[in-house]
C-alpha positions as CSV (number, residue, x, y, z in Angstrom):
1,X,-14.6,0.5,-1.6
2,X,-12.7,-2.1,-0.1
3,X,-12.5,-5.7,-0.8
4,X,-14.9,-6.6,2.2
5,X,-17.5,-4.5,0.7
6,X,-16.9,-5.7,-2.5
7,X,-16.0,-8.9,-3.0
8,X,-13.1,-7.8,-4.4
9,X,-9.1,-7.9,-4.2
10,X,-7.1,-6.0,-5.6
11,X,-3.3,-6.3,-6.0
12,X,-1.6,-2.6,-7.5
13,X,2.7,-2.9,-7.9
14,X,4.6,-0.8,-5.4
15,X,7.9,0.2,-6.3
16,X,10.8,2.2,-3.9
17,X,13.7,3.8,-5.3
18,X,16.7,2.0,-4.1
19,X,18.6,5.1,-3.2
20,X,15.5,6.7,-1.2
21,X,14.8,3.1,0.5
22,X,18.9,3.8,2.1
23,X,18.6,7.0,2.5
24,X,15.2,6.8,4.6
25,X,17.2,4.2,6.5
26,X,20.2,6.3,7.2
27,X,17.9,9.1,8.8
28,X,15.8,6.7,11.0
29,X,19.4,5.0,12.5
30,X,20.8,9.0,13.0
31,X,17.5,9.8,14.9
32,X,17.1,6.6,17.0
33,X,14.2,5.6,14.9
34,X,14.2,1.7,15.1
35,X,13.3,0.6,11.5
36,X,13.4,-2.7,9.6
37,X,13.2,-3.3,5.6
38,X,11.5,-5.9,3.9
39,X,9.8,-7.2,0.5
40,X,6.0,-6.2,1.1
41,X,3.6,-3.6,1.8
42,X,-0.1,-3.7,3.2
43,X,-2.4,-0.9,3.3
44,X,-5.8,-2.2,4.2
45,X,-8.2,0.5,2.9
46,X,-5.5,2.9,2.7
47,X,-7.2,5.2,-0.2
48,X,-10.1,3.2,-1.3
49,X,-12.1,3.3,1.6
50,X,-11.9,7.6,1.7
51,X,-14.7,8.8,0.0
């Protein structure tokens, strides 16, 4: 359950292979895809809340 149902926050590491981070970028630029990188991720009830 998620944090507003809870009471609850909860803060889990993400990590991104360097190499896969470029080459995700590479494909998006050949495609036309605009795309930005940065230093954080949200996902607001991304698995939690699927029960």
């Amino acid at each position: 359950m998620n944090g507003e149902l809870t009471d609850k926050y909860v803060e889990r590491e993400t990590l991104l292979d360097e190499d896969l981070r470029k080459d995700l970028i590479s494909i998006a630029v050949e495609k036309h895809i605009p795309v930005e990188t940065g230093y954080t991720l949200c996902a607001d009830d991304f698995y939690e809340g699927q029960f």
